[in-house]
C-alpha positions in Angstrom: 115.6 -1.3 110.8 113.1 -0.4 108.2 113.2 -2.3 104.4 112.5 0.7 102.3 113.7 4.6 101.9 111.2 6.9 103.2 110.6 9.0 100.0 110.8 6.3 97.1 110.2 3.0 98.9 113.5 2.0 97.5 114.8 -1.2 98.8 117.6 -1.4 101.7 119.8 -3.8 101.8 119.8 -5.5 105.6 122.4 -7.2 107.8 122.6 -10.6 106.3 120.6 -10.6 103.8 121.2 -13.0 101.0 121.1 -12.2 97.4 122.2 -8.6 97.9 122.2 -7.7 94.7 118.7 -8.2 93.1 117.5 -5.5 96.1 120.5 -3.5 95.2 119.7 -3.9 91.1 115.7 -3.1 91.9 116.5 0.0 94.0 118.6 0.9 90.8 115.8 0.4 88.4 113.8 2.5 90.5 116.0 5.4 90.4 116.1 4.8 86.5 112.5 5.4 86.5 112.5 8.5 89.2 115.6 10.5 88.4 114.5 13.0 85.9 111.7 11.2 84.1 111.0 11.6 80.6 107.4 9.8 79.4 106.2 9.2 75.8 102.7 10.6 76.7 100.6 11.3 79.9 97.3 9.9 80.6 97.4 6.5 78.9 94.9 3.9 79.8 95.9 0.8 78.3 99.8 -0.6 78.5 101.6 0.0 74.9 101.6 -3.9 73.4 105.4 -3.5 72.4 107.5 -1.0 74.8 110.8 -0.7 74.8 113.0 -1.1 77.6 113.5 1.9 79.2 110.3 3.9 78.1 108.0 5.3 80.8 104.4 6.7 80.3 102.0 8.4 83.3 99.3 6.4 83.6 95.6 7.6 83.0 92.9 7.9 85.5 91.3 4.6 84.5 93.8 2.3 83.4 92.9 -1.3 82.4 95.7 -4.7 81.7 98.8 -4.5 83.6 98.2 -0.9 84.9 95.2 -1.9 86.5 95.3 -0.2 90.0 98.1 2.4 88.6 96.5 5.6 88.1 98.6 8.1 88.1 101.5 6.4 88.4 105.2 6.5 86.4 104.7 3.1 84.4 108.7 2.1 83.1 108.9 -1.2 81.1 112.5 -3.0 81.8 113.6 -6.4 80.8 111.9 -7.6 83.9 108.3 -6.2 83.1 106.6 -3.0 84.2 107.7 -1.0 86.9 105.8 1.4 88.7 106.6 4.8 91.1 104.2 6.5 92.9 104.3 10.1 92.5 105.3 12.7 94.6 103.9 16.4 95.3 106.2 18.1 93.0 107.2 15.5 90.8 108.0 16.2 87.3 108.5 14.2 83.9 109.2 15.8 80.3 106.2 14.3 78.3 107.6 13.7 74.7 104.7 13.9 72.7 103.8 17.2 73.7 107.0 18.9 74.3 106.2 20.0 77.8 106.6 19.1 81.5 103.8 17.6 83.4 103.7 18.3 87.2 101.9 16.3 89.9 100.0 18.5 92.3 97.4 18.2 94.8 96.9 14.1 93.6 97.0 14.7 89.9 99.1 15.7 87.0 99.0 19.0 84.8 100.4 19.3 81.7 102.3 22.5 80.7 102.0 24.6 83.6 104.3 26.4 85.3 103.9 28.3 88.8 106.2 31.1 89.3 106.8 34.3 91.2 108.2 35.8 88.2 109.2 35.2 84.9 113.4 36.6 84.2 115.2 36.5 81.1 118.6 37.7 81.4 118.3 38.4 84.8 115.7 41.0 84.5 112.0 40.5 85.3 109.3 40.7 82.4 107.0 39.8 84.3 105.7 39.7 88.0 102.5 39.8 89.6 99.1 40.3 88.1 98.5 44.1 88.8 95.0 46.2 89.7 93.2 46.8 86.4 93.4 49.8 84.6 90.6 51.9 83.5 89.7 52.4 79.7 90.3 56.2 78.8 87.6 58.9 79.0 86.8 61.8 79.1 89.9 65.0 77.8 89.9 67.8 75.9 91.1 65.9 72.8 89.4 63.0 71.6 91.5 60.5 69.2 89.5 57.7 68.4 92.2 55.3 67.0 94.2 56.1 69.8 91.4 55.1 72.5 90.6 51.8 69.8 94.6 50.5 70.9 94.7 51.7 73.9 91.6 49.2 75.0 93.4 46.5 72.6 95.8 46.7 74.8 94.2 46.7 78.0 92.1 43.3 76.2 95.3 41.6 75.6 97.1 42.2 79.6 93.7 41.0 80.8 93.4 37.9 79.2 97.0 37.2 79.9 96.1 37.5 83.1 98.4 40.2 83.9 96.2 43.3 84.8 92.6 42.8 86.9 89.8 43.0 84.7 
């Protein structure tokens, strides 16, 4: 019988086992940290000198103290100390301090961005796909110079939304 769940290494009780439940409290603190995480900030290096219970940071790529051997890591302070979970593809925490959701992926964490197929409001798409590019008018019998000057605004502005080709 194995000790841990497969996904969060959360503790199982076994047949006999004395002292039930402290394994059964730990896995519960581990949830506490996982299940929808909210974090003050992402990327911190050294542990805050005066947490509050229940407040959970990622840790930084180089962090030093207590996180020492943590990077990238969920870091939760409880009344028993710090308490770490390691990351999944996928995983994601609402970072306070800048309003946004970080996401791990591919071993790290990014701040703020979303992968989509589209982007609905009200149920209808506004938008999709990045599309060919367009070509900057030329050539006709009229020639309207303010007209051409917006017209290649707008073209600008889709490409460096990324939503036409360049």
């Amino acid at each position: 019988m194995t000790e841990t769940t497969d996904r969060f290494a959360l503790p199982l009780l076994q047949p006999g086992q004395a002292q039930k439940e402290m394994f059964h409290n730990d896995a519960l603190a581990a949830l506490d940290l996982l299940v929808q995480p909210t974090v003050e900030t992402i990327g911190l290096e050294t542990p805050p000198t005066a947490p509050e219970s229940g407040q959970c940071w990622i840790v930084g790529d180089s962090p030093v103290g207590a996180w020492a051997g943590k990077a990238g890591q969920l870091a939760g302070w409880s009344a028993a100390g710090w308490r770490f979970a390691v990351p999944r593809e996928g995983t994601a925490a609402w970072v306070i301090a800048d309003a946004l959701t970080a996401r791990y992926r591919d071993g790290g964490w990014t701040l703020g961005e979303e992968t989509a197929a589209h982007l609905a409001i009200g149920g209808d798409a506004v938008v999709g796909a990045r599309q060919a590019a367009i070509a900057a008018p030329s050539g006709g019998a009229t020639v309207d110079a303010e007209s051409r000057t917006a017209i290649a605004a707008m073209l600008g502005a889709l490409r460096a939304h990324g939503l036409i080709a360049s």
